[in-house]
N, C-alpha and C positions, 0 to 999 in steps of 0.2 A: 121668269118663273118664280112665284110666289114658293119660301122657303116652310117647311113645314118647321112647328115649334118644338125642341127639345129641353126639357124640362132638367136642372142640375139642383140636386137635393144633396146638400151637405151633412154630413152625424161625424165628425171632428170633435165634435165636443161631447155624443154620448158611446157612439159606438168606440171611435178614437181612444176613448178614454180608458178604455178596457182593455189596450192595449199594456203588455206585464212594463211595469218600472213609471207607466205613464199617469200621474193624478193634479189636474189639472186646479189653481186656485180658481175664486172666483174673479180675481182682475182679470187673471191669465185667458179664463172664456173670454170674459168681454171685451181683452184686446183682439183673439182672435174670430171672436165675429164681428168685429168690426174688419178686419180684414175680409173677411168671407163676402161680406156686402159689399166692399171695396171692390172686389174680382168680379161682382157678379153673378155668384149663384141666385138661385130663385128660391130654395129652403135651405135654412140653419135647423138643425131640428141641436136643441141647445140642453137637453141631458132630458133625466127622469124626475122631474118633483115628487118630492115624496122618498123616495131613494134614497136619495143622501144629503147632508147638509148643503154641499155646493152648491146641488145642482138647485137646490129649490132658495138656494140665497141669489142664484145666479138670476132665476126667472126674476125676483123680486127688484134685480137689479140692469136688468136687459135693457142695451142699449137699443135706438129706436131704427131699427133697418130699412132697405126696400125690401130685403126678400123677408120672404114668410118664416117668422119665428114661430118654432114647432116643439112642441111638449110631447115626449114620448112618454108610454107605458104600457098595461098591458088592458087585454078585457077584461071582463068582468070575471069574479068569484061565483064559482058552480051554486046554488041555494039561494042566492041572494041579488037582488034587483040592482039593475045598473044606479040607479039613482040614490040606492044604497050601501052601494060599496066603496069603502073609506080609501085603497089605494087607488080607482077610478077616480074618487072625487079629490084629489091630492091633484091628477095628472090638471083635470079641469079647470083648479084654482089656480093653475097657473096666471091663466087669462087671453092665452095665447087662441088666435083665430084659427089656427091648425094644428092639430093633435093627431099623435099617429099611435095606432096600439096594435100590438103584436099581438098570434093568435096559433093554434095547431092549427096545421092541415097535413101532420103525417097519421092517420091514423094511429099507427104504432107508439108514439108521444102522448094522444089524444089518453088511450088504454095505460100505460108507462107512465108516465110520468103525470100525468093528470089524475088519473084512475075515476073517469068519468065515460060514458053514453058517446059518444059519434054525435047521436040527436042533439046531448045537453050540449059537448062542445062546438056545433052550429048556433044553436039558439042561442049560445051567452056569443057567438060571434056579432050575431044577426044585432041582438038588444045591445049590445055595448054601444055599435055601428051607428043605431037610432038614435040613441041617448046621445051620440055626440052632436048628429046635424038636427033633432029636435032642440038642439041651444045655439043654433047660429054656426056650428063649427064646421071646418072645412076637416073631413076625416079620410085619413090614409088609412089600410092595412096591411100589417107585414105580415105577409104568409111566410110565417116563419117552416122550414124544412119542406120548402113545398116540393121543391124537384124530386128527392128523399122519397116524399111522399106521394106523386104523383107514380114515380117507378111500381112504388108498391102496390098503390091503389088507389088510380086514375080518379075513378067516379066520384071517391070522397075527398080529394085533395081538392076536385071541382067542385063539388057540392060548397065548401067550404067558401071559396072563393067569394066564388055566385051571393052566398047568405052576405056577405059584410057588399059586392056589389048591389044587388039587390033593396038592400039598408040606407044605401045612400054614399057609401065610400067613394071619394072622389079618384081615389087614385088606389088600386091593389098592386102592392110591389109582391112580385115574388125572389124570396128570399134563398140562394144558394147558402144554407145557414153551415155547414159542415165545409164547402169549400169543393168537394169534390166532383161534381158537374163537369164535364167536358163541355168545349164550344161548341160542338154541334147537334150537343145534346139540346143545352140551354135554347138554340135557337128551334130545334123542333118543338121543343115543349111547349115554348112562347108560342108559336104559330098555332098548337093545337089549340092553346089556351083563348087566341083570339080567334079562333073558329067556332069553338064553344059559347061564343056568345059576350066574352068581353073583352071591349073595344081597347085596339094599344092603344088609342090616346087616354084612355084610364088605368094603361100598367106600366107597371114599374119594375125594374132590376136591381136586386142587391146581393150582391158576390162577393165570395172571400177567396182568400190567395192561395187557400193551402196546396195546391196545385200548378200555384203561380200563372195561374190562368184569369185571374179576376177580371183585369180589362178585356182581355181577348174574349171571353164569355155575355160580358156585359157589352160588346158592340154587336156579337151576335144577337141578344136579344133587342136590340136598336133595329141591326136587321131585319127580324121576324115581323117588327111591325111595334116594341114598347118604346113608351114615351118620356120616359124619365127614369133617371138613372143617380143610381146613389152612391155614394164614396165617401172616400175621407183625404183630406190634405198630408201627398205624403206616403200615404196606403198606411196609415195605423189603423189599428186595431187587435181586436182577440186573435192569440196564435199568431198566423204571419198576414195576418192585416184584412182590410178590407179591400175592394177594387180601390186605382190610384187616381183621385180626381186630379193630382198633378198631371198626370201621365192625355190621362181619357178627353179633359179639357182643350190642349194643346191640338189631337188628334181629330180632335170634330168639330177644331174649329178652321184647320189646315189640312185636314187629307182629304181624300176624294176617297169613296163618292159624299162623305158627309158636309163638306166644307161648304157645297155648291145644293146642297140638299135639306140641311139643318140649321134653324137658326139656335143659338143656345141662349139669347139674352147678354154675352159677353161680348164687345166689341173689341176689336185687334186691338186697340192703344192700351186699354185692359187686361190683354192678356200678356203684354209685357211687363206688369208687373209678377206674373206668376214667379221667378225665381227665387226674388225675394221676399214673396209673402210664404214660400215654402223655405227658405234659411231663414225666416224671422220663427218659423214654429219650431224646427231645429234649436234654435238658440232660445226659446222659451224652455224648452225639452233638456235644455243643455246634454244635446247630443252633436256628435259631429255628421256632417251634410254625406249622404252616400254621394260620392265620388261618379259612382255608373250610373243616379237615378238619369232617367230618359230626359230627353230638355233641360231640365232645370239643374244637374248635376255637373262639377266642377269637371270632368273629366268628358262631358256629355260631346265636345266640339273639341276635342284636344285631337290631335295628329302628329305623332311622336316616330312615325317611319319618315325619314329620306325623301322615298317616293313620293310620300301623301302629302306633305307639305309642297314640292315642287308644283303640283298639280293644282291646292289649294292656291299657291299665288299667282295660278294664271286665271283659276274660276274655282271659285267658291264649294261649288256646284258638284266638282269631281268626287267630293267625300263629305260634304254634306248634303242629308237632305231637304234642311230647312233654313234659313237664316240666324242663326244664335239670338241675333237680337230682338227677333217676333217675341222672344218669349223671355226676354229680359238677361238674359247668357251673354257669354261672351267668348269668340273663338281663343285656343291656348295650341302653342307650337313649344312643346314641353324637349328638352335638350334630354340627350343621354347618349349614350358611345353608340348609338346608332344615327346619330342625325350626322346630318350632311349639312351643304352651305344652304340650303334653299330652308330647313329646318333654320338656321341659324341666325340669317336673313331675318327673317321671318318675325321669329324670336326677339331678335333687337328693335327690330321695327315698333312694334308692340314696346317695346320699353323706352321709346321713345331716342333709341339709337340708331342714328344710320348709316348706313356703311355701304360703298357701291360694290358692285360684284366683284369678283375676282380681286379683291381688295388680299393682301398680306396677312392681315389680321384675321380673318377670317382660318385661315388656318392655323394661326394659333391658339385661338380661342380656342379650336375641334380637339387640337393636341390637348389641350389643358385637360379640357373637359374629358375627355379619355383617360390622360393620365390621371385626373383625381379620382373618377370613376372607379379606376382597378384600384387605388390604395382604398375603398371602401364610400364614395362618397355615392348621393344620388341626385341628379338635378334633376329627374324626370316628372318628380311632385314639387322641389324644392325652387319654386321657380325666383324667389326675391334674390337668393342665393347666385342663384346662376346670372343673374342683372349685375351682381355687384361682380362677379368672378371678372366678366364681360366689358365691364366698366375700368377694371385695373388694367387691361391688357390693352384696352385702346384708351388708356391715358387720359379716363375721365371720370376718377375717382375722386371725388373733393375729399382735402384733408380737416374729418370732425373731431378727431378725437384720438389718442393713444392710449390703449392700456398700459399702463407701465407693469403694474403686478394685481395678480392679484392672493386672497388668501382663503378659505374656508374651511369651518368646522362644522364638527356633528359633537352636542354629549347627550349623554343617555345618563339622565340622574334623577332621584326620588323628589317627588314634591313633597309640600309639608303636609298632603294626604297620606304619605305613603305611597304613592303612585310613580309606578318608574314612566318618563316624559324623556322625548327630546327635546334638544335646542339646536337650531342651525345658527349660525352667524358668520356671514359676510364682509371683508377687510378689501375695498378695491380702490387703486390710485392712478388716475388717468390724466394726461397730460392734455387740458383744454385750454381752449383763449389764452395760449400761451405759458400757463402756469400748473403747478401738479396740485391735483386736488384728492384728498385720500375721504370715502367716505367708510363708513361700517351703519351698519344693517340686521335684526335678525329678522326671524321670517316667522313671526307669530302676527296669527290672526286675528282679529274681533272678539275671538272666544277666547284666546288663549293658547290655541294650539298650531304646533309647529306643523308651517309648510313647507318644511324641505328645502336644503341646499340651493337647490337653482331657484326659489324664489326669495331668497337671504343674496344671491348671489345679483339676481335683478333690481331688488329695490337698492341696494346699494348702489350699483352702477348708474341706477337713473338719479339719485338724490341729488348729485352736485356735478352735472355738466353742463353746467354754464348760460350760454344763451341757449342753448336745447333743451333744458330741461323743462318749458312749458310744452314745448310741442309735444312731448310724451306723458303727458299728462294725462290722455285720453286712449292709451296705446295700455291691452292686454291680454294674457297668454289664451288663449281659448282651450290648447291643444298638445301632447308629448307624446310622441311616439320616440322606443326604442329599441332596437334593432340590434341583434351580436350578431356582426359577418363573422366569414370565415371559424374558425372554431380553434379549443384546445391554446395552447402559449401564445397562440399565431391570432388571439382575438382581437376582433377591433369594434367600439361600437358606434352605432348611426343612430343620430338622433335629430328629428324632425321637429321642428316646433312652427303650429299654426299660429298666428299674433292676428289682432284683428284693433280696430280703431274704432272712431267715435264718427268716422264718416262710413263706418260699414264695409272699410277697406278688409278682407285678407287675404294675407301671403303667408308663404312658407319658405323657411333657413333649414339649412341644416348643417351636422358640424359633426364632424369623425374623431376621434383620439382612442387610442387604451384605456384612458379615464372617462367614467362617465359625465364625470363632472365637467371636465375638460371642454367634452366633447358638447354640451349644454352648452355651457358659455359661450363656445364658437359661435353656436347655434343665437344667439340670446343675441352677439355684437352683431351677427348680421342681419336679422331682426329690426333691432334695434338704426341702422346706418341708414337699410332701405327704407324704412319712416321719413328720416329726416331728410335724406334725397328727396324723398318725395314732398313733403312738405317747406323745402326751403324752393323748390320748383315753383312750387303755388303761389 
């Protein structure tokens, strides 16, 4: 059975971008449309020229894709000829073979916020629409607030459509622009809208979250009969984002009935990069990876009950529903006072430890883990930590290194501004390759400005340990979380720290004390051990 074609339109770079905290350089686009094209979409639509500096340095500097590089903006200005009007001919001078412009089709918008005719906002629909495919271009239109506006008033949310099809639009998305649409709304509306006269293989869906419905919305309109579907890597966007092309990708190109129904132009070996082309935008973003995202999230295949593990090492199958590795993931058998031996099993396996059933050790590990558990610890996230716990107790800890002491400060004093500054500084002596070596450290940056204790307390430790101190040369912090258990005299704190590497490795330590500082440093040596395990391995 010949697969019908589905169309993946990526706005990562314009819609995305509107996301609060999120402003994107111009390298930063062009590494991630090069990504984009890597994965396989069919449109990058790659910002608004004209707009802003970026985006119109970005067109200037657009690397060369397979999918369709796309210039967004809007239509035309009321009074004045498309061929006339300077932000229209901004989007144009891009050069780009597909341009997409936004347009009212809520009546109430049209009158609001436009303060124009019904009629006029047709007709500048209609002429914009010409003016694009009268110069060769391949033209989209985002019915912006169309669902909105269809509830309100059908005829003219249609009328509207119709003018920009009619003009020659190759593709009309209609825009869930507020977010609020339910799924089986979105899907009636689509069906009318292609009863009406235009064809889903000329529509398109674009959905936002605020409902947390985005995907679920945008597969119903896949249902109804539309052809192409828009997102963003991740789900950024305005408010709480736009539909999740991480999420939506995976699912139509692996669920039924789409998998066996749609082709999307992505092929499976392609789609095993998705996790890390979605932690590569995270780490562009310097934010940390949601834990729960669907497929590509760290937690996404983890099985932390007893039960689900047991059941996992007989088949996969029993608690998942996909293979982690279709989609570039990797299964996680995370420890904590609820795992059992089949958890634990499991767990070492994966760390490249193995241990036959009913083995001795196996219960002592569970006791450990327990017992440090109730004094405040967590291995549940902290899985580097729980490899080396693991390693001690089955007598396969290499000896790297000893702390012998160590020492740290904070002062708080004026600079020759006048300016009251801190200074950390770091005093550590470790007993390596046989010999004690003391280094000191403070924790001032490139600018000038003090980083804080625990990284006065890190560069010190790594300066002078010997044959190890190349291999961490490429080894740093991405991440600190911390945590007060229990509460009042009786406090203790938990501190997490994510480390990541130059091979794209990360894990997480973590370290309990009274002190916070303390409890860092614990956090920081086993960090720092699980590297060098790992790289004197290789």
């Amino acid at each position: 059975m010949t697969r019908e074609r589905l169309y993946l339109y990526d706005t990562t770079l314009r819609d995305g971008q509107q996301t609060q905290g999120v402003q994107f350089s111009t390298a930063e686009k062009i590494t991630i449309a090069t990504a984009l094209d890597t994965l396989g979409v069919d449109y990058i639509e790659g910002g608004w020229p004209g707009a802003n500096p970026t985006d119109s340095a970005f067109f200037d500097a657009a690397p060369t894709t397979r999918a369709k590089m796309t210039a967004f903006g809007m239509t035309k200005r009321n009074g004045m000829s498309a061929q006339n009007d300077d932000v229209l001919a901004a989007v144009m001078n891009a050069g780009t073979r597909t341009v997409c412009l936004v347009g009212k089709t809520h009546d109430f918008h049209v009158s609001a916020a436009l303060g124009i005719t019904l009629d006029e906002n047709t007709d500048n629909i209609a002429k914009s629409i010409a003016h694009l495919v009268a110069q060769g271009r391949e033209a989209l239109f985002d019915a912006e607030h169309f669902f909105d506006g269809y509830r309100a008033n059908p005829d003219y949310a249609l009328t509207a459509i119709k003018a920009a099809y009619e003009a020659g639009a190759r593709w009309i998305v209609l825009c869930d622009t507020n977010g609020g649409t339910m799924p089986a709304e979105v899907g009636r509306i689509t069906a009318e809208v292609i009863a009406a006269g235009i064809p889903g293989d000329h529509l398109g869906i674009h959905t936002h979250n605020d409902t947390e419905n985005a995907v679920a919305c945008s597969l119903a309109a896949i249902d109804a009969g539309a052809r192409q579907i828009q997102g963003t890597l991740n789900g950024l966007g305005e408010r709480c984002g736009n539909a999740n092309l991480t999420t939506l990708i995976p699912i139509l190109l692996l669920k039924e009935p789409y998998a066996s129904r749609f082709d999307t132009g992505i092929p499976l070996d392609g789609l095993a990069n998705l996790t890390q082309i979605s932690r590569a935008l995270d780490e562009i973003l310097n934010r940390v990876p949601t834990k729960q995202a669907a497929f590509v999230g760290s937690s996404a295949f983890a099985h932390k009950a007893g039960l689900h593990a047991s059941a996992i090492l007989k088949d996969p199958s029993t608690y998942e529903h996909i293979d982690p590795a279709l989609v570039g993931n990797t299964r996680i058998i995370p420890m904590s006072n609820q795992a059992g031996q089949s958890n634990l099993r499991r767990r070492l396996e994966s760390a490249g430890l193995t241990i036959a059933k009913g083995d001795p050790a196996l219960g002592r590990i569970l006791d450990e883990v327990k017992a440090r558990e109730a004094e405040g610890y967590s291995y549940d996230t902290a899985q580097a930590s729980f490899e080396l716990l693991a390693r001690k107790a089955l007598g396969q800890m290499p000896d790297l290194f000893e702390v012998k002491r160590y020492r740290v400060t904070v002062e708080r004093r004026k600079n020759k501004y006048d300016q009251m500054v801190s200074l950390s500084e770091a005093v550590v002596v470790v007993k390596v390759d046989g010999e004690k070596r003391l280094s000191v450290s403070e924790s001032m940056d490139a600018e000038g400005c003090d980083r804080g204790p625990v990284n006065a307390l890190s560069k010190a430790l790594v300066k002078d340990l010997g044959q190890y101190s190349a291999l961490l040369e490429d080894m740093h912090l991405v991440d600190f979380k911390v945590r007060i258990t229990q509460g009042g005299t009786e406090a203790v704190t938990r501190v997490i720290i994510d480390s990541e590497d130059g091979q794209g490795r990360r894990w997480s330590t973590v370290g309990v004390s009274a002190n916070i500082v303390d409890a860092s440093f614990e956090a920081l040596l086993d960090a720092i051990r699980w590297k060098l395990i790992r790289d004197r391995k290789g």
